[in-house]
ZATOR-707484 format. One record per residue: residue number from 1; residue in three letters; y, x, z of N, C-alpha, C in turn. Coordinates in Angstrom, 1 decimal, padded with zeros to 4 digits, m for minus. Atoms other than C-alpha are relative to their C-alpha. Example, Ala and Ser with C-alpha at 12.3 -4.5 7.8 and 13.67 -1.06 7.14 Angstrom:
BEGIN
 resi resn n.north n.east   n.up ca.north ca.east  ca.up c.north c.east   c.up
    1  Ala  m001.2  000.9  000.0   m004.5   012.3  007.8   001.2  000.9  000.0
    2  Ser  m001.1 m000.9  000.0   m001.1   013.7  007.1   001.1 m000.8  000.8
END
This chain:
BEGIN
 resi resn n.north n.east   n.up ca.north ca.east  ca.up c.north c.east   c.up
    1  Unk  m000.1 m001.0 m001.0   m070.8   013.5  010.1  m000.1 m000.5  001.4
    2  Unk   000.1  001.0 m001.3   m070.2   011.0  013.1  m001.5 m000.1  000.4
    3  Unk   001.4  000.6 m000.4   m074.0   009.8  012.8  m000.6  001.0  000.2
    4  Unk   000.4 m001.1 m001.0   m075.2   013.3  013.2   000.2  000.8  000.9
    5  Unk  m000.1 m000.3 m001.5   m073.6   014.3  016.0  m000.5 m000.7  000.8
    6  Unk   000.7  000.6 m000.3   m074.4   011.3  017.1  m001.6  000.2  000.1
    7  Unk   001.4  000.0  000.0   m077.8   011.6  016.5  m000.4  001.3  001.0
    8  Unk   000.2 m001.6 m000.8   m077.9   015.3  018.1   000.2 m000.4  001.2
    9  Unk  m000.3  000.3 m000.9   m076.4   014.1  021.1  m001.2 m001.2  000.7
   10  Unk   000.6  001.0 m000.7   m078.6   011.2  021.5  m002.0  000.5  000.3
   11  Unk   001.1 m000.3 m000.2   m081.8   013.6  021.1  m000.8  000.3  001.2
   12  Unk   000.9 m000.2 m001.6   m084.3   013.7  024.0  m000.5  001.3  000.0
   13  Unk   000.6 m001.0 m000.3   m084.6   016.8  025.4   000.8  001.4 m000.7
   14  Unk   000.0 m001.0  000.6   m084.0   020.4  023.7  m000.8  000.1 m001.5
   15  Unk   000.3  000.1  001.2   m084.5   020.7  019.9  m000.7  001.4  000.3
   16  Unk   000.3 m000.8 m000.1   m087.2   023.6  019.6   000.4  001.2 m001.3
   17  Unk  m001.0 m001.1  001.1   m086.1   027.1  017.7  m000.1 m000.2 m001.4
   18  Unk   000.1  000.2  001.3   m087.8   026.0  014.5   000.5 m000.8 m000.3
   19  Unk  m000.7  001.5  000.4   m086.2   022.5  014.6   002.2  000.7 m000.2
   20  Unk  m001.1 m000.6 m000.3   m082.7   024.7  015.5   000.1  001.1 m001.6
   21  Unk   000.5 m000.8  001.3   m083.7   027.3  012.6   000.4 m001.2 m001.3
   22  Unk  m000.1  001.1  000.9   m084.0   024.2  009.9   001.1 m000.7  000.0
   23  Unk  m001.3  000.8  000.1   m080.7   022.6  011.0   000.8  001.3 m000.4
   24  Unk  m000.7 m001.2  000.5   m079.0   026.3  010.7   000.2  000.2 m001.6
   25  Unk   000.5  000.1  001.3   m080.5   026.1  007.3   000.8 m000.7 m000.8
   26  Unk  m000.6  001.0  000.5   m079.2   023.4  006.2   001.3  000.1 m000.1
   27  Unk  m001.2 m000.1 m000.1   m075.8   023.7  007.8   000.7  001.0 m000.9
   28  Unk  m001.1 m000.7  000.4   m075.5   027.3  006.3   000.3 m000.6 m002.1
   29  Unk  m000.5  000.5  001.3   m075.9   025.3  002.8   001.1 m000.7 m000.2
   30  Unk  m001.6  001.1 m000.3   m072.8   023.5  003.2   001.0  000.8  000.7
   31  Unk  m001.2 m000.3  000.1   m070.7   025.9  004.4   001.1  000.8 m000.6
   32  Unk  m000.6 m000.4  000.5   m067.6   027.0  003.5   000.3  001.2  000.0
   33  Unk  m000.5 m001.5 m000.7   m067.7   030.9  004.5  m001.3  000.4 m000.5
   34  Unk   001.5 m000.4  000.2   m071.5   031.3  003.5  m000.3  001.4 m000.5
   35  Unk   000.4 m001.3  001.0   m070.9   034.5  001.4   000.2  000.9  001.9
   36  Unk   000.2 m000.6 m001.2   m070.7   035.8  005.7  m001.5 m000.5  000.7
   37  Unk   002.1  000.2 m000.5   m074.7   036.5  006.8   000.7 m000.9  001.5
   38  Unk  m000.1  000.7 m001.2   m073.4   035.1  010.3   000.2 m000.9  000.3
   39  Unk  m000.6  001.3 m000.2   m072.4   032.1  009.2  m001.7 m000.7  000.4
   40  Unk   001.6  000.4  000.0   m076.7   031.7  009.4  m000.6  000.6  001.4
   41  Unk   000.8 m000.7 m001.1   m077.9   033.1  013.1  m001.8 m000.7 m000.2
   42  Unk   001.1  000.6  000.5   m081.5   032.4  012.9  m001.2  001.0  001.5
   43  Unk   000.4 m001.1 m001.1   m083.7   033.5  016.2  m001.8 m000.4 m000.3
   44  Unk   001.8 m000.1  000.5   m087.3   034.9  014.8  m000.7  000.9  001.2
   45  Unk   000.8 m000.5 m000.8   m090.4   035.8  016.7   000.1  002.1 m000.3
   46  Unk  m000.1 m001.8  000.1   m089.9   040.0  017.5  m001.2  000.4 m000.4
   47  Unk   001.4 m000.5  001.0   m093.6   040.6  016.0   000.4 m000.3 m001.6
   48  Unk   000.1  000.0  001.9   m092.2   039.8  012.0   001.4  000.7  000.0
   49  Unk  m000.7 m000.6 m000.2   m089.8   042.2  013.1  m000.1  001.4 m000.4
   50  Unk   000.5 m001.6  000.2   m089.5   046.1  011.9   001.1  000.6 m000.2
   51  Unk  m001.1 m000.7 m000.1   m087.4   048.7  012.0  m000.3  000.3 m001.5
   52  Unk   000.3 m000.7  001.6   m086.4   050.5  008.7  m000.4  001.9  000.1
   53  Unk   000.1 m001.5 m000.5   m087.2   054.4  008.2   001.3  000.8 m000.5
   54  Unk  m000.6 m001.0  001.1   m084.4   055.8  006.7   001.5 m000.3  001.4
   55  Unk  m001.0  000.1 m000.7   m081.6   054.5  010.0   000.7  001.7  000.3
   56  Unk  m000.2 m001.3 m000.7   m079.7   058.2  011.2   001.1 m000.6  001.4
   57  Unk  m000.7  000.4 m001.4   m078.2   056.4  014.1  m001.2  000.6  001.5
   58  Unk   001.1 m000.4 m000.9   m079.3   057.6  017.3   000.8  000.1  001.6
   59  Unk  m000.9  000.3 m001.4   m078.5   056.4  021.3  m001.1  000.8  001.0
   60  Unk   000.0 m000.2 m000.4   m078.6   058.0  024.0  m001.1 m000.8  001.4
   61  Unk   001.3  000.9 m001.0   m081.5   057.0  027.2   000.5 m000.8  000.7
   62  Unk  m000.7  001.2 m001.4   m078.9   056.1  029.7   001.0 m000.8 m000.9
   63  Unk  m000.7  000.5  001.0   m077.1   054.3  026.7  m000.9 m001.5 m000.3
   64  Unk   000.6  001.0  000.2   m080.1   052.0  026.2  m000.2 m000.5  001.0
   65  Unk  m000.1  000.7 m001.4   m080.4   051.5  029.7   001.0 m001.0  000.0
   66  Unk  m000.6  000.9 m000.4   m077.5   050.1  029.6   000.5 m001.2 m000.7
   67  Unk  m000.3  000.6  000.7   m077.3   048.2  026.9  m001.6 m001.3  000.4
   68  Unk   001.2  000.7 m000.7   m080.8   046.5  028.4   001.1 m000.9  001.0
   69  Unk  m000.8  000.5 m001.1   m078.2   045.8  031.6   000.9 m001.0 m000.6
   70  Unk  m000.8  000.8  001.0   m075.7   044.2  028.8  m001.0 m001.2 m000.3
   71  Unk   000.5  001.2  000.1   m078.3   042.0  027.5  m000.7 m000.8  001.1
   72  Unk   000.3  000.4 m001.3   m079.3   040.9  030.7   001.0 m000.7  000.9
   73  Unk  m001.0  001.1 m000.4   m076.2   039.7  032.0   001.2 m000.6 m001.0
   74  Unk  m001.0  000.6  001.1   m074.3   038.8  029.2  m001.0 m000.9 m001.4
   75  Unk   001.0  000.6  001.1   m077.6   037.7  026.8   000.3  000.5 m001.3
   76  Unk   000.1 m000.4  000.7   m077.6   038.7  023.5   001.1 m000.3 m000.8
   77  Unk  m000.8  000.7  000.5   m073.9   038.6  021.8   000.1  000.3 m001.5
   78  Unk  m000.1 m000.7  001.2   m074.5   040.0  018.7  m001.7  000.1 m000.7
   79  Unk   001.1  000.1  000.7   m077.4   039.3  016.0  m000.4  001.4 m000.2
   80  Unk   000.1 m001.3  001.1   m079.3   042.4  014.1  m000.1 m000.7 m001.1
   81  Unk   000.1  000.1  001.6   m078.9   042.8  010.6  m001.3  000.0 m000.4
   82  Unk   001.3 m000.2  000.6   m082.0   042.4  008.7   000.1 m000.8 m001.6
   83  Unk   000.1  000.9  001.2   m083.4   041.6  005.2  m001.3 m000.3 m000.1
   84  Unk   001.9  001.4  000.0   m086.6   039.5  004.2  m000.8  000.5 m000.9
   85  Unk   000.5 m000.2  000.6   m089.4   041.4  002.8  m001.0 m000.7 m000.4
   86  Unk   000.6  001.2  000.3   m090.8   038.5  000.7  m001.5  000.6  000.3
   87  Unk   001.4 m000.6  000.3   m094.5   040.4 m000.2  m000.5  000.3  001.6
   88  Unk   001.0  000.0 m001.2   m095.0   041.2  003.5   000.5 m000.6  001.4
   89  Unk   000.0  001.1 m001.1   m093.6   038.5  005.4   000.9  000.1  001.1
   90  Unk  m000.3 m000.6 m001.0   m091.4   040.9  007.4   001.6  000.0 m000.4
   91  Unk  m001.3 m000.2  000.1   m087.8   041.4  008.2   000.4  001.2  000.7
   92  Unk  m000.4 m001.3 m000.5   m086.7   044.8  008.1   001.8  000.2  000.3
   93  Unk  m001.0 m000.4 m000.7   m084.2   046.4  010.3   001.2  000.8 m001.0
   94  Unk  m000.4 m000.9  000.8   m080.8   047.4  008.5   001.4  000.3  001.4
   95  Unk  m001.0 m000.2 m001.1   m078.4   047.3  011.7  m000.1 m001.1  001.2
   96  Unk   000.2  000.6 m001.9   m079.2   046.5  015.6  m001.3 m000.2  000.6
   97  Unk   001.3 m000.6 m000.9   m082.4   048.3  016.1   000.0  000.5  001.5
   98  Unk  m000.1 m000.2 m001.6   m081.3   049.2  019.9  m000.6 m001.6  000.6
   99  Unk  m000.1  001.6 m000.7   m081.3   045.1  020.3  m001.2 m000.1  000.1
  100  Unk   001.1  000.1  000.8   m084.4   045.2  018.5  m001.1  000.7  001.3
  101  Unk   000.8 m001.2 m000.6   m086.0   047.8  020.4   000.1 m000.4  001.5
  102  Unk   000.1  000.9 m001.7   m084.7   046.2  024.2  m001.0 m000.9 m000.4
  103  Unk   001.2  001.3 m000.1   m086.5   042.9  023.1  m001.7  000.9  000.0
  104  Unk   001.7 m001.0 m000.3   m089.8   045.2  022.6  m000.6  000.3  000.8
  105  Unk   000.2 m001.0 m001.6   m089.6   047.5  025.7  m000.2 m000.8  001.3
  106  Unk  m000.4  000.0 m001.1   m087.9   045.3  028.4  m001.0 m001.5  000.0
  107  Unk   000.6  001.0  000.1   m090.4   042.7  029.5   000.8 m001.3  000.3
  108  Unk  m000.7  000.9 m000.1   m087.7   040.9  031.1   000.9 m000.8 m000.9
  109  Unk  m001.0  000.6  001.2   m085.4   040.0  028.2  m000.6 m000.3 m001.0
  110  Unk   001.3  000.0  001.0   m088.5   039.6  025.9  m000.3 m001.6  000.8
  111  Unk   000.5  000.7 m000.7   m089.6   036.9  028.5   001.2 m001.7 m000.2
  112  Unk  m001.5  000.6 m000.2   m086.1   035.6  028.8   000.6 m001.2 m001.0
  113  Unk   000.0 m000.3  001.3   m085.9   035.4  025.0  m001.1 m001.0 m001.0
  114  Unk   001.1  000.3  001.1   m089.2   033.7  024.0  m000.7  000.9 m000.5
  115  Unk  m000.4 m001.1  000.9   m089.3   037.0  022.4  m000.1 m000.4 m001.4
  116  Unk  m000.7  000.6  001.5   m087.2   035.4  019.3   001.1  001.4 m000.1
  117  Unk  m001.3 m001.1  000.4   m084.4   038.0  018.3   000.9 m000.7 m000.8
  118  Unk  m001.1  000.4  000.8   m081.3   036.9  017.1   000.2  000.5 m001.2
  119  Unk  m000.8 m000.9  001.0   m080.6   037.7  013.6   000.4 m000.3 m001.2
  120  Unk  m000.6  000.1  001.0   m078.8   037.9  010.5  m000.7  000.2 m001.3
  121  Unk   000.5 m000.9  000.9   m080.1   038.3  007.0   000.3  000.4 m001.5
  122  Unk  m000.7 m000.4  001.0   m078.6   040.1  004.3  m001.2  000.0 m001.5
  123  Unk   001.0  000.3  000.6   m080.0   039.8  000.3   000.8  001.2 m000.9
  124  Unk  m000.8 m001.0  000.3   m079.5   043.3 m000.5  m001.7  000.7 m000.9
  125  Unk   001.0 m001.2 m000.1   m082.1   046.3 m002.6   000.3  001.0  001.1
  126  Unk  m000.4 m001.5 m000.5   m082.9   049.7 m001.2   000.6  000.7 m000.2
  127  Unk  m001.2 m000.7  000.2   m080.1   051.3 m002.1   001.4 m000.7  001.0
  128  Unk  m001.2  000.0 m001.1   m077.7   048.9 m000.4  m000.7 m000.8  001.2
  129  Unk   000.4  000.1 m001.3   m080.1   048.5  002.6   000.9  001.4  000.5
  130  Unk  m000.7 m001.7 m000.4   m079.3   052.1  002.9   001.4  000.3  000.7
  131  Unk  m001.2 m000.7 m000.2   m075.9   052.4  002.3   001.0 m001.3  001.1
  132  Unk  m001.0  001.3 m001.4   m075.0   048.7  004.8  m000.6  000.9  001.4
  133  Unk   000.2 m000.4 m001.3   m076.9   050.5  007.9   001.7  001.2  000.1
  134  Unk  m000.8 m001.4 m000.3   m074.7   054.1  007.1   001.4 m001.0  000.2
  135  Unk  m001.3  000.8 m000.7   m071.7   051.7  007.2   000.1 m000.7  000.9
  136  Unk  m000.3  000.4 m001.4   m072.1   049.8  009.9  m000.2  001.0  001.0
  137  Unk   000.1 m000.5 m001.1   m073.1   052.8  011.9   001.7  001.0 m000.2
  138  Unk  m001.8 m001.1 m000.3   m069.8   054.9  010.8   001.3 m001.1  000.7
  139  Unk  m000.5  000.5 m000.7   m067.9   051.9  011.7   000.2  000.3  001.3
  140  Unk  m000.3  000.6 m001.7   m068.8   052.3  015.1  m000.1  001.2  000.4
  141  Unk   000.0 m001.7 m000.1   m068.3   056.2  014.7  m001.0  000.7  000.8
  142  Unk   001.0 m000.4 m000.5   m071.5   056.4  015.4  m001.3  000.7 m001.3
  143  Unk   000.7 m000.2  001.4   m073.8   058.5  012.8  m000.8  001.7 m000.1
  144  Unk   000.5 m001.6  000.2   m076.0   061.6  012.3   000.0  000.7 m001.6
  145  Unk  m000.4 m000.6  001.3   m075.0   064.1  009.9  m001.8  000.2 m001.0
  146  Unk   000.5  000.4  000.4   m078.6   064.6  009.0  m000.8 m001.1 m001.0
  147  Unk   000.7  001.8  000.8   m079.9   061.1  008.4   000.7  000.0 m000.9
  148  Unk  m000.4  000.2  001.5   m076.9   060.9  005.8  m000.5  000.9 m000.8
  149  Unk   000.5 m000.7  001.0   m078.2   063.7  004.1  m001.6 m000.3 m000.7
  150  Unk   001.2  000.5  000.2   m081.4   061.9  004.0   000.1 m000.8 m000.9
  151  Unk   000.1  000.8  000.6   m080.3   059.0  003.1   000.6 m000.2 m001.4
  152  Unk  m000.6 m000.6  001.3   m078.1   060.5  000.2  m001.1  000.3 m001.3
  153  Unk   001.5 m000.1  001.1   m081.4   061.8 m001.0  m000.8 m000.9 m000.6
  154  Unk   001.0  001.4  000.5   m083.2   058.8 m001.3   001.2 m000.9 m000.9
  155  Unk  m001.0  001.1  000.9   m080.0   056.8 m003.0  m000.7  001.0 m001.1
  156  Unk  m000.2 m000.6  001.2   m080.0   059.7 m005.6  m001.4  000.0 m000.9
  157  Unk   001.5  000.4  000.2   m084.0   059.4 m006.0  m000.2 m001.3 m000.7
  158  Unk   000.4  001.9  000.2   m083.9   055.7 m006.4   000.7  000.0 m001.5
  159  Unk  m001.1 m000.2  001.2   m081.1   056.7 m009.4   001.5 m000.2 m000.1
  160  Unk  m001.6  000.1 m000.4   m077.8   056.6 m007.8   000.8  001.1 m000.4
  161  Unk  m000.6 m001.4  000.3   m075.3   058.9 m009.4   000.9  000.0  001.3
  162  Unk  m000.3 m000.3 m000.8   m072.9   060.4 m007.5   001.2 m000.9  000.6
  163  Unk  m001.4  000.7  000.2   m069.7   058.1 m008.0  m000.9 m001.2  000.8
  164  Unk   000.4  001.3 m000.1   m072.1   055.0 m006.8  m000.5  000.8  001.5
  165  Unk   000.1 m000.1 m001.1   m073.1   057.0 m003.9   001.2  000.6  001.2
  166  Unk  m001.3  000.0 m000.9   m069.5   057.7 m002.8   000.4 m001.3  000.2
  167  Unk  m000.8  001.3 m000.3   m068.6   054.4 m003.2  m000.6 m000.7  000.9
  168  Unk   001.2  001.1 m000.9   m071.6   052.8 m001.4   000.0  000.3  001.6
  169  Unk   000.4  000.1 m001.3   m071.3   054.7  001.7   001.5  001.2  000.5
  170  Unk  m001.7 m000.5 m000.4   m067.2   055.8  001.8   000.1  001.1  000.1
  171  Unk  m000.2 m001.2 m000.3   m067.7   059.1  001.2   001.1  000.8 m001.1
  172  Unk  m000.9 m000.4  000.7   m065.1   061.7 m000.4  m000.8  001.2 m000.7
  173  Unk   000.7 m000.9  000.8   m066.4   064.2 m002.9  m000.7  001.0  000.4
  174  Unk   000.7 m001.1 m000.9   m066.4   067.3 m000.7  m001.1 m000.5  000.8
  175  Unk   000.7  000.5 m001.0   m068.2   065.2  001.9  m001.6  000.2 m000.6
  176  Unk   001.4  001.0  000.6   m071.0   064.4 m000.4  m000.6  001.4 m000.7
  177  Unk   000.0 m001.7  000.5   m070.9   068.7 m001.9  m001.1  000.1  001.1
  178  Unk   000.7 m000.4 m001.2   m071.8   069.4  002.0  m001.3 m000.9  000.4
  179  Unk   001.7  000.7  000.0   m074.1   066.9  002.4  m001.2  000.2 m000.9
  180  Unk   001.1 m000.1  000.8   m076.0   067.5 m000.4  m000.5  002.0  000.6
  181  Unk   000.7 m001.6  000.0   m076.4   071.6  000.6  m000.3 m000.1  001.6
  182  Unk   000.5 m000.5 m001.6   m076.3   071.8  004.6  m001.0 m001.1  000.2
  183  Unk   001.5  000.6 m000.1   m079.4   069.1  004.2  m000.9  000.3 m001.0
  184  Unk   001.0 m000.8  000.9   m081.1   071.0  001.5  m000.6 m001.3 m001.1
  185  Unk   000.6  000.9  000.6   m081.2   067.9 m000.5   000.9  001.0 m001.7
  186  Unk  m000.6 m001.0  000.9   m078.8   070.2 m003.5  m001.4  000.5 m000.9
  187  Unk   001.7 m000.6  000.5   m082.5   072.0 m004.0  m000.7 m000.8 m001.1
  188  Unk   001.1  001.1  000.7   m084.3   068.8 m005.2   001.3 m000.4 m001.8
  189  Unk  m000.5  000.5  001.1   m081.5   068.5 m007.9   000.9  001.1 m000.2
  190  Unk  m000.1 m001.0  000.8   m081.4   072.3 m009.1  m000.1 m000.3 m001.7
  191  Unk   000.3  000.6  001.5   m080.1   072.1 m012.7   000.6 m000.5 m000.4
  192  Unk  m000.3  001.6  000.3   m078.5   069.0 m012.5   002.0  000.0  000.3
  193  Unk  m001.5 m000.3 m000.3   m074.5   069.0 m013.0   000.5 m001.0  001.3
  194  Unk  m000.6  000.8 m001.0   m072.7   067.5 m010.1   001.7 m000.6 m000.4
  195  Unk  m001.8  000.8  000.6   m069.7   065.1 m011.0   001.1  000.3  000.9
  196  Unk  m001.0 m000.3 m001.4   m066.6   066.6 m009.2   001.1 m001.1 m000.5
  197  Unk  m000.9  001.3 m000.4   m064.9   063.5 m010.3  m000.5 m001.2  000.7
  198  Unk   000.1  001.2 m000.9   m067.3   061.1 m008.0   000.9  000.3  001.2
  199  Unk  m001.2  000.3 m001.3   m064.8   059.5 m005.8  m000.3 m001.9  000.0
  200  Unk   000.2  001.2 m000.3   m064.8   056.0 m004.2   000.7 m000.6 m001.0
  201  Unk  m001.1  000.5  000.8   m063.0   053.7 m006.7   000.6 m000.9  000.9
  202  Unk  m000.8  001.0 m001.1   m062.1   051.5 m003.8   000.3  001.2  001.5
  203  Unk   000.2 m000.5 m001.6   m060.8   053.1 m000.7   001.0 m000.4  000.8
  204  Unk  m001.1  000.4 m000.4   m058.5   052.2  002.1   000.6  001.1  000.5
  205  Unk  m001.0 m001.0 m000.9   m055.5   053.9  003.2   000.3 m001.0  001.2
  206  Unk  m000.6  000.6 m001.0   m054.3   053.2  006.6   001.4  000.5  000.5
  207  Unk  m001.1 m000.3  000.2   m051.0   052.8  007.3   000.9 m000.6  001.2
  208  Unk  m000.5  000.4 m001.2   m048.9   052.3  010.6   000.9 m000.7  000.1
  209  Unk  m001.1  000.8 m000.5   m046.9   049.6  011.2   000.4  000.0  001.2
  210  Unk   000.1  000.3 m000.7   m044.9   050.0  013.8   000.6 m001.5  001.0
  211  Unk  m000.4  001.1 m000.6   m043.2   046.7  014.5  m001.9 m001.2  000.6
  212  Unk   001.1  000.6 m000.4   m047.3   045.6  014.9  m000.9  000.9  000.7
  213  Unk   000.6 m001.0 m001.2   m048.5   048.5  016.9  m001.2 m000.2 m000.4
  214  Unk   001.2  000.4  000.4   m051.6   047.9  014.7  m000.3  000.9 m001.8
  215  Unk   000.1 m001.0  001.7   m053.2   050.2  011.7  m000.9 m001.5 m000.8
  216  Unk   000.2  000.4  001.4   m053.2   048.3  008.4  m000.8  000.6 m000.6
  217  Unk   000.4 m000.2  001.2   m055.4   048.2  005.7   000.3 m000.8 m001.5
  218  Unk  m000.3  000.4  001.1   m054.6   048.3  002.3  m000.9  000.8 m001.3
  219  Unk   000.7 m000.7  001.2   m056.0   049.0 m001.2   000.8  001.0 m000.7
  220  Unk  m000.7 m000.8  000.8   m054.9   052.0 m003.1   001.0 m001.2 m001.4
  221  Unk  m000.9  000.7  000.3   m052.0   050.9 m005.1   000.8 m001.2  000.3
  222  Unk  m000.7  001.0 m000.6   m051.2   048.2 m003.4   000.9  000.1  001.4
END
């Protein structure tokens, strides 16, 4: 480990993004945390870049403005999600299409940038492309009631019962009742019994400690 620091240090110049890429590579084979996409940053040209169709997140104009202003004096602190569509060479968008979308738009952070994009890449199907965007966007209580009823539709299309689509994208039974009728997806699966026992089999309760002034999570029963 000595001789390749050493060696890194003793390199002339700036290692270029693919030479940086190829050590990332390497490194995330050997590490200890690997089952974490970020343990891998990897900054690819924004043309083998694409969004997905199926996101229901949705920002605001003076929102992206300012998030342009963010990457602009702060630089990029946060990868997008993406996964690697072997057959067409491309890495689709599953979380951090705004980032995505500045490098595109703003000539200056494009310029800035190389136009390489930071990103992560997850080794997921379409089903849990789906259901990691709706989760990272509810995390950040950010999410259109819509889109999940879209995206509900397409899990159940692909062959997702109902129990696998509570579990995949943290929903509660009722939640997933309304979803299916106030997006008219219910329609497409006239006929068809609805399991009023899908429920997440994992969910967290949150629970207030106050000697840590901080909400807990825990697993049911535990």
């Amino acid at each position: 480990m000595k001789e390749i620091i050493k060696l890194i240090k003793e390199h002339d110049g700036d290692f270029s993004l693919e030479e940086i890429n190829e050590i990332e590579n390497e490194l995330y084979n050997k590490h200890p945390l690997k089952h974490n996409p970020v343990a891998r940053v990897q900054f690819i040209d924004v043309d083998k870049i694409e969004p997905n169709d199926y996101n229901p997140n949705a920002v605001a104009k003076n929102e992206m403005k300012l998030l342009e202003i963010s990457i602009d004096h702060d630089g990029y602190t946060q990868p997008t999600v993406t996964i690697y569509d072997k057959d067409r060479d491309k890495y689709v968008i599953v979380d951090g299409f705004h980032r995505y979308y500045v490098m595109k738009t703003s000539k200056l952070i494009n310029e800035r940038n190389n136009g390489k994009l930071p990103i992560v890449v997850l080794d997921k199907d379409i089903n849990d492309r789906m259901a990691s965007t709706v989760r990272h966007n509810r995390a950040r209580g950010k999410h259109s009631v819509s889109g999940m009823g879209n995206i509900v539709c397409e899990m159940i299309k692909n062959g997702a019962t109902d129990e696998e689509v509570c579990n995949e994208l943290g929903l509660e039974t009722d939640e997933l009742v309304r979803l299916k009728y106030t997006s008219g997806v219910a329609k497409l699966f006239e006929g068809q019994e609805f399991s009023k026992s899908a429920k997440p089999t994992y969910q967290i309760e949150r629970e207030y400690d106050p000697t840590l002034d901080v909400m807990e999570e825990t697993k049911d029963g535990e």
